[in-house]
N, C-alpha and C positions, 0 to 999 in steps of 0.2 A: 418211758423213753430211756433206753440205755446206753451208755457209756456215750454221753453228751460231752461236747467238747464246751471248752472255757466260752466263748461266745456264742454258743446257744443257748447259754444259761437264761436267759429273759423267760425262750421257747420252754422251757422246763418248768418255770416259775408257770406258767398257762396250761401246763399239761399235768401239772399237778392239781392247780383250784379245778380243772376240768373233772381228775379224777375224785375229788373229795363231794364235787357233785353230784356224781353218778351214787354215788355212796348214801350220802343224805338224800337222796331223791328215791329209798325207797322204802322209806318213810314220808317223804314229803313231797310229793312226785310235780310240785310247782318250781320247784330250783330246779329242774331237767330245762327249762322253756332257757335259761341262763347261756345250756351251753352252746350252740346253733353260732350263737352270738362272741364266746371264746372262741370258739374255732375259726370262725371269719376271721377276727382279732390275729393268731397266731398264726395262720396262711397268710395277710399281708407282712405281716412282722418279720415270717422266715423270706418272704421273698425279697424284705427292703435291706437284710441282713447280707443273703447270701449275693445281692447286687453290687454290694462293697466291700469283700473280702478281701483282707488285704494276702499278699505273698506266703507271709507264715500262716497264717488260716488255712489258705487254702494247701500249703502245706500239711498243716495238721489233718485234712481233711484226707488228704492223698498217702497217709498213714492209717487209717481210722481199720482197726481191727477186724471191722465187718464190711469192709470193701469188696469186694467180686476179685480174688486172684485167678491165675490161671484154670487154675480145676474148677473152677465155678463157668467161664467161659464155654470152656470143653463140655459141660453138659450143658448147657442155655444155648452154645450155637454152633457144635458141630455134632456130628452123628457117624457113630462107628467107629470112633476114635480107638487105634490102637497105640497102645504107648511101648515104645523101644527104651531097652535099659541100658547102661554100662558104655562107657568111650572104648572097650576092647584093648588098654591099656593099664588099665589102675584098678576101678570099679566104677558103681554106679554113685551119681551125687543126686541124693533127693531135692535139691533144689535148684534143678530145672528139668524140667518134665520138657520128654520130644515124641511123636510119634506122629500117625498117619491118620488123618480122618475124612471127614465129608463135608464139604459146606457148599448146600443149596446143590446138591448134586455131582459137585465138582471132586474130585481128591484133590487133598493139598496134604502137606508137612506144616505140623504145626508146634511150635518151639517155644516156652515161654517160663520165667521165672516163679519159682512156689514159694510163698512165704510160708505156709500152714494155718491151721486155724486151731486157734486154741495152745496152753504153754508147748505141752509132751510134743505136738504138732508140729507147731515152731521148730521146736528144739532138733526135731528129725529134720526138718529141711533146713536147717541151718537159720532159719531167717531170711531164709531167701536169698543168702551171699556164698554166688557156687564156687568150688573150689577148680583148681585146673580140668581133672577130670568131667565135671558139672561142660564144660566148655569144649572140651574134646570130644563129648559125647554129642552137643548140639553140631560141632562140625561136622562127627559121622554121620548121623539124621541129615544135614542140608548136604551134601554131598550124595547120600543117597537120592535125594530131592532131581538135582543133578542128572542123576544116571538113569532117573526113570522120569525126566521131565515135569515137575511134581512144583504150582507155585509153592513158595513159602509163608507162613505167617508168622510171625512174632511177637509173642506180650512180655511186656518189660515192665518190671516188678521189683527193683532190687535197690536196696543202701550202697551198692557198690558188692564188686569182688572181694573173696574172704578174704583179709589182710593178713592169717597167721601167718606163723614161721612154716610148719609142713606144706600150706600151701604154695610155699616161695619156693619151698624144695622140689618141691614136683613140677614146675615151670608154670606160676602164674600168666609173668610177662609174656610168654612167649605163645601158652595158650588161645590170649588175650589179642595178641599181634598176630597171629596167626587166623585164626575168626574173622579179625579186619579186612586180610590179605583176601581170605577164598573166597569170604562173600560180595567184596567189590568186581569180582571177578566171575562169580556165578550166573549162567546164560538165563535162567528161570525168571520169573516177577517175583520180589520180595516188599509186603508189604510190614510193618513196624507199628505196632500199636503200645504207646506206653498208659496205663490201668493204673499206676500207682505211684510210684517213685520211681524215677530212671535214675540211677545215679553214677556219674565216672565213668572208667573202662568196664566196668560191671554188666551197666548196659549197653555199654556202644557194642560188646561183642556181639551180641544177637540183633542189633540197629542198623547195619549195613544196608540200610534199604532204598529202594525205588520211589515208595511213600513214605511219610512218617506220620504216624496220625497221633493223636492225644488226646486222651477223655479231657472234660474241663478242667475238673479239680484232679489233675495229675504234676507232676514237677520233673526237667528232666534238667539235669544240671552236670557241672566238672567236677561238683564237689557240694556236703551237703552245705546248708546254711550253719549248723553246727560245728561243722569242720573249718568253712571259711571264718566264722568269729571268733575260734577258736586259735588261728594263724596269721590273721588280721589284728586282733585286740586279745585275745586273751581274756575275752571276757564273756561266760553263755548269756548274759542281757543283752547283746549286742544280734542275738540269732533273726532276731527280727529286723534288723535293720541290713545284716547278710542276706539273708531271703530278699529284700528289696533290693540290694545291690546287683545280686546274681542274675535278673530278669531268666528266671526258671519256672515261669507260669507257661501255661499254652498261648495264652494270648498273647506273650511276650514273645515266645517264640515263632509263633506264629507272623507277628512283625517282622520279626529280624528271617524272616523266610528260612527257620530253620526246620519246622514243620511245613506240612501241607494243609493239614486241616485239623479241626479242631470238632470233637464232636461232644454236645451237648448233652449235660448232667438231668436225672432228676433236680428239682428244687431239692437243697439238703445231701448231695450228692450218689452216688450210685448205690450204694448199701442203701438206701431208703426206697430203693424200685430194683431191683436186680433183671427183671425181668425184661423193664421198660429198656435200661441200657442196654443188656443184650441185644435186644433188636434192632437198636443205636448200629452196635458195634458191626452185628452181621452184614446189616445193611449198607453201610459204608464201606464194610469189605470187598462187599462184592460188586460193588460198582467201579471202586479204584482198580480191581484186580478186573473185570471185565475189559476198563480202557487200555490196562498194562498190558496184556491177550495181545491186544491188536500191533500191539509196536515187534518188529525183528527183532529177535533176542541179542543181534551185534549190537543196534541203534539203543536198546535198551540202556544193556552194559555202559555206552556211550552216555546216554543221557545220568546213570546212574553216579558215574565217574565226574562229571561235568557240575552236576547237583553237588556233591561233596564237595569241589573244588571253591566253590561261591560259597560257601559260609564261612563266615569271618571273614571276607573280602575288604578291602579299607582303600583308598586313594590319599595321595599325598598332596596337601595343600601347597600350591608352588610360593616360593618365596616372595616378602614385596621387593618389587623394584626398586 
């Protein structure tokens, strides 16, 4: 079992006397009869574990290095995929991939944040936090989308927008506000999938959507947990109690109607089936994106515009007499 997080450690502890089994059982092939019976053991154990994960777990989990990022989707559930480089202003930023492909027959434009896999990996796509041009380039892909009537999909995958200084030079904000502006305004279906961490304006710029969907153990927040304990207290012991404050689970959000749906993990989350969720993901795709088909692209807009306006809605309690 590799690269186990802090509270699977029990899980670990039973995947190891599993392997020391396998090992003395070939010499002594009566302690094999043992493991049937571990593994029952640690299939209820991962199920009672991952049924009460708290906020930062399942944070940690929506970090977890072998997660399914974008380029992992693009082969598991679209076909033909052609990818468009460069915003035609600056250059291209490896960390967001846009391009045109097939899903279940259909063309779409599909748009989503790269972390990389592996350090050198990473380190090319920045970690996933695109810089202006990363954003300009997603605008020119869904504006193409646009003019050739093309839904949109979206995977959101990012700690937030790159925070340097050259990024600020090159018009972060504006980038960022900009994205806001064309995609609340774009005639198409745009559906929004967050895979891993949403985080800040980072991800809202590619989030403008119709739907919002969200794996289980995903997190989509203002700000991470780290950031808020850090602005809050000043203290990183506090990240887990940030995480709890911020209700940036799916299921929280999903409460507070700021998603639409919420779609269901392997036990142990998506890296432990890649395949399973892919077909998760397609498949919810192409349902929400079927219903969206039918609505008038003006009543869409409308509805899209209307959905944005209701989150964070609040009423004022009227004074006692």
């Amino acid at each position: 079992m590799k690269e186990q997080l802090d509270f699977e450690k029990p899980l670990v502890k039973i995947q190891d006397r599993i392997n020391q089994l396998k090992d003395l059982g070939k010499t002594n092939p009566k302690v094999l009869d043992e493991i049937p019976k571990l593994r029952k053991k640690m299939a209820e154990l991962q199920r009672e574990i991952y049924a009460k994960l708290t906020p930062w777990q399942i944070t940690q989990l929506a970090r977890h290095p072998a997660r399914p990022g974008t380029s992992d989707y693009l082969k598991m559930v679209f076909e033909e995929f052609t990818e468009l480089h460069g915003d035609r202003l600056y250059g291209d930023d490896k960390s967001i991939i846009a391009g045109l492909a097939r899903l279940e027959g259909r063309s779409v434009i599909v748009i989503g944040h790269e972390k990389g896999k592996g350090v050198k990996d990473r380190i090319a796509h920045n970690f996933g936090m695109p810089h202006p041009e990363g954003y300009r380039k997603a605008l020119r892909v869904m504006q193409l989308a646009e003019k050739f009537n093309k839904p949109v999909i979206t995977f959101v995958d990012t700690p937030g927008a790159y925070p340097g200084v050259e990024a600020e030079e090159r018009g972060q904000s504006e980038a960022i506000a900009k994205n806001l502006m064309v995609m609340s305004q774009l005639q198409v279906p745009i559906i929004s999938v967050v895979i891993g961490e949403g985080g800040s304006g980072g991800a809202l710029a590619i989030s403008v959507a119709d739907q919002m969907l969200m794996l289980e153990y995903s997190i989509y927040s203002v700000i991470s947990p780290e950031g808020c304990a850090a602005i809050l207290w000043d203290d990183p012991a506090k990240n887990a109690e940030a995480a709890e404050s911020l209700r940036m689970t799916a299921k929280d959000l999903l409460d507070l109607k700021v998603i639409e749906h919420v779609i269901s993990e392997p036990v142990g989350g998506a890296h432990c089936d890649p395949q399973k969720i892919a077909e998760s993901v397609s498949r919810t795709i192409c349902k929400q994106l079927s219903a969206l088909e039918l609505i008038p692209p003006e009543e869409r807009v409308k509805q899209r515009y209307a959905r944005l306006r209701k989150i964070g809605a609040f009423g004022e309690i009227p004074p006692e007499s």
